[in-house]
C-alpha positions in Angstrom: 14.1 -128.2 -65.9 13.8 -125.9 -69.1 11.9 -127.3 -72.2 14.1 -127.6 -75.4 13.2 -126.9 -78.9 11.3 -129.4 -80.9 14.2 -131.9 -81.9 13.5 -134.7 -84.4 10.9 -135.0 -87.3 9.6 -138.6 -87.2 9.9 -139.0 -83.8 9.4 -135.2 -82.2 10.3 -134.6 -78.8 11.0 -131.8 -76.2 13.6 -132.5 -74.3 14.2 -131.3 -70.2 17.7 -131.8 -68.7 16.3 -132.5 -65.3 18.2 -131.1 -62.3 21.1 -133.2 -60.8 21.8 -135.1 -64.6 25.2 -133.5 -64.7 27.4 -134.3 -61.6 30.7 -132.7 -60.2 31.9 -136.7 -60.7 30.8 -137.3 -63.6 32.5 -133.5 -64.8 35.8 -134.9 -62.9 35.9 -137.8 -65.3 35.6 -136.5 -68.6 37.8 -134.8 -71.5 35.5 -132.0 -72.9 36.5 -129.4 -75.8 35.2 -125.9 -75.8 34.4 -125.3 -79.5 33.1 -123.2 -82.1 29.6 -125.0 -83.7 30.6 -128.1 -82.5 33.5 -128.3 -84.9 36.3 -130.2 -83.3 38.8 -128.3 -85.8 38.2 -125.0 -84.0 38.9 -125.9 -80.8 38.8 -122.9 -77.8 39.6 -124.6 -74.8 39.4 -127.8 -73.0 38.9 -129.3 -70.0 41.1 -132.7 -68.5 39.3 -134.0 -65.7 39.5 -130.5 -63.8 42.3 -129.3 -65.4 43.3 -127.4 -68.4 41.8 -123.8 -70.3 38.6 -124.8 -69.8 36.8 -124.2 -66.2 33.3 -125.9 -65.9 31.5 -125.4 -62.7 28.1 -126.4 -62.0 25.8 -123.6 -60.3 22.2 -123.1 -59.2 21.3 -122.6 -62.9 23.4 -125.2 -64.4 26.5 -125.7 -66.4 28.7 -122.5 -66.5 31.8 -122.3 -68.8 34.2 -119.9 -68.9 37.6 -119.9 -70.9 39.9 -117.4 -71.6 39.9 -117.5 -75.8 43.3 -118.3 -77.2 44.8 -115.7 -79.4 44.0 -117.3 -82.5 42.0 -116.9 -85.9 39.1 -119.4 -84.0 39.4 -117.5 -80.7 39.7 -113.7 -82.1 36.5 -114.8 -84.2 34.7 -116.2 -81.2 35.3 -113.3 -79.4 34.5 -110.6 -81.9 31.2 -112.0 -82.4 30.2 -112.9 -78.9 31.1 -109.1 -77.9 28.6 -107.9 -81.4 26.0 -109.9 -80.1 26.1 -112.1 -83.1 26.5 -115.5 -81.3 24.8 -115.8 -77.6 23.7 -118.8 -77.3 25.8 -122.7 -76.2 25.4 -126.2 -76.9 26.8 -129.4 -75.9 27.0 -132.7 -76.5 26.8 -135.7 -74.4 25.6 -138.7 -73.9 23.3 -141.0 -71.5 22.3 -144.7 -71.3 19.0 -144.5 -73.3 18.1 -148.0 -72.0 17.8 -147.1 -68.5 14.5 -145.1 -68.4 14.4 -145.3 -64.5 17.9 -143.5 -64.1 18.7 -142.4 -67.4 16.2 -140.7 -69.9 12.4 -141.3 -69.8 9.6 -140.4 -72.6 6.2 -138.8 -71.9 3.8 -138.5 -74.5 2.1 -135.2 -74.7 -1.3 -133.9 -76.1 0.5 -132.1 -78.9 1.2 -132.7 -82.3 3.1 -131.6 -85.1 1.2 -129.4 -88.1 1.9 -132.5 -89.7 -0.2 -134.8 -87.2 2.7 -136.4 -85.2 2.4 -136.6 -81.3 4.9 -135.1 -79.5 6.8 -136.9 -76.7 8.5 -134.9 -73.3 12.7 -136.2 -72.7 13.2 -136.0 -69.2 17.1 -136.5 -68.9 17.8 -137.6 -65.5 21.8 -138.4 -65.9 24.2 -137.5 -68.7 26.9 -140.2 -68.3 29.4 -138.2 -70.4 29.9 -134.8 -72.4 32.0 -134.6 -75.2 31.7 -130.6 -75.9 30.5 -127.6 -75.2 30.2 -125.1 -78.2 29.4 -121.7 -79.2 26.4 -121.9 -81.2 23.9 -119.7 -83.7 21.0 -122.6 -82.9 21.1 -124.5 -79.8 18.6 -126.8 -78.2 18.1 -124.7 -75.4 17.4 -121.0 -76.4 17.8 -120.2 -72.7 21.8 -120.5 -72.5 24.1 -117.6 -73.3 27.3 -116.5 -74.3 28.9 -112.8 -72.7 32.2 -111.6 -74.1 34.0 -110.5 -70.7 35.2 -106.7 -70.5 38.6 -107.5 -69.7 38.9 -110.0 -72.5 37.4 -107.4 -74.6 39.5 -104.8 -74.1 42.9 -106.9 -74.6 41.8 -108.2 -77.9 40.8 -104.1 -78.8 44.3 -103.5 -77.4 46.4 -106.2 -79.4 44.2 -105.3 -82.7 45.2 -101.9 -82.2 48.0 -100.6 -85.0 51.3 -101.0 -83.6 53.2 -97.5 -83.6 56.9 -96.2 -82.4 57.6 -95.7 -78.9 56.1 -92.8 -77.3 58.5 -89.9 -75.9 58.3 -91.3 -72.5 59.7 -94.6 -74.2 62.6 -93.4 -75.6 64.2 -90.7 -72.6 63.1 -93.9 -70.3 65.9 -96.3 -72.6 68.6 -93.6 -72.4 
């Protein structure tokens, strides 16, 4: 039930994911790709109708993602900036039936304009019939989301950065 940022220029709206649009069923059916900016070439994770490196679960808040990032250039670079605080914000992207406006998507027009004199509608999403990511992003929709690196994957990517060195003492009696 969050407002969006204004999306669109000729025809401005804010849009509201309404509770209940995403469903546990609808989740169950679907292929989804955790990525970086919505670019399906640097793919984190995924999800196969419940299965896979990608676990989505719906809570009282909404969609929450989590996915342990893959040791590679897209994941180390995910993580590194997610633990700076560079990147802290998600997207996704999905799609609805924009026909149905009982069960679907609806529009409200608001009191408000643009500063250019264009009235500004309300998008009440009531069901998303599909997602096809979720991303890490600089500039979501909804400035509300958030991205957290987790300690424990933090630590293991300090670890395998680390420089490698010889065996330690301890090591070497232990091999004898």
């Amino acid at each position: 039930g969050v407002r969006s940022v204004l999306i669109g220029y000729y025809f401005p709206f804010y849009e509201i994911l309404e509770k209940g649009c995403i469903t546990d069923e609808m989740l169950r059916e679907q292929r989804i790709y955790f990525t970086m900016f919505h670019n399906r070439q640097a793919i984190l994770g995924r999800w196969d109708k419940g299965t896979g490196t990608l676990k989505l679960t719906l809570d009282e808040i909404g969609l929450k993602v989590e996915c342990e990032m893959p040791h590679t250039v897209d994941g180390d670079k995910a993580l590194e900036l997610a633990k700076r605080g560079d990147l802290t914000e998600m997207s996704f992207i999905y799609w609805t039936n924009e026909d149905d406006s009982e069960n679907c998507v609806s529009y409200e027009e608001t009191e408000e304009k643009t500063d250019w004199g264009a009235t500004i509608y309300l998008r009440h999403v009531k069901k998303i019939e599909g997602i096809c990511d979720v991303t890490i992003a600089a500039q979501p929709a909804y400035e509300d989301t958030e991205v957290k690196a987790r300690e424990q994957q933090v630590r293991e990517f300090a670890e395998a950065r680390k420089p490698k060195t010889g065996p330690t003492q301890e090591e070497i009696e232990a091999q004898q």
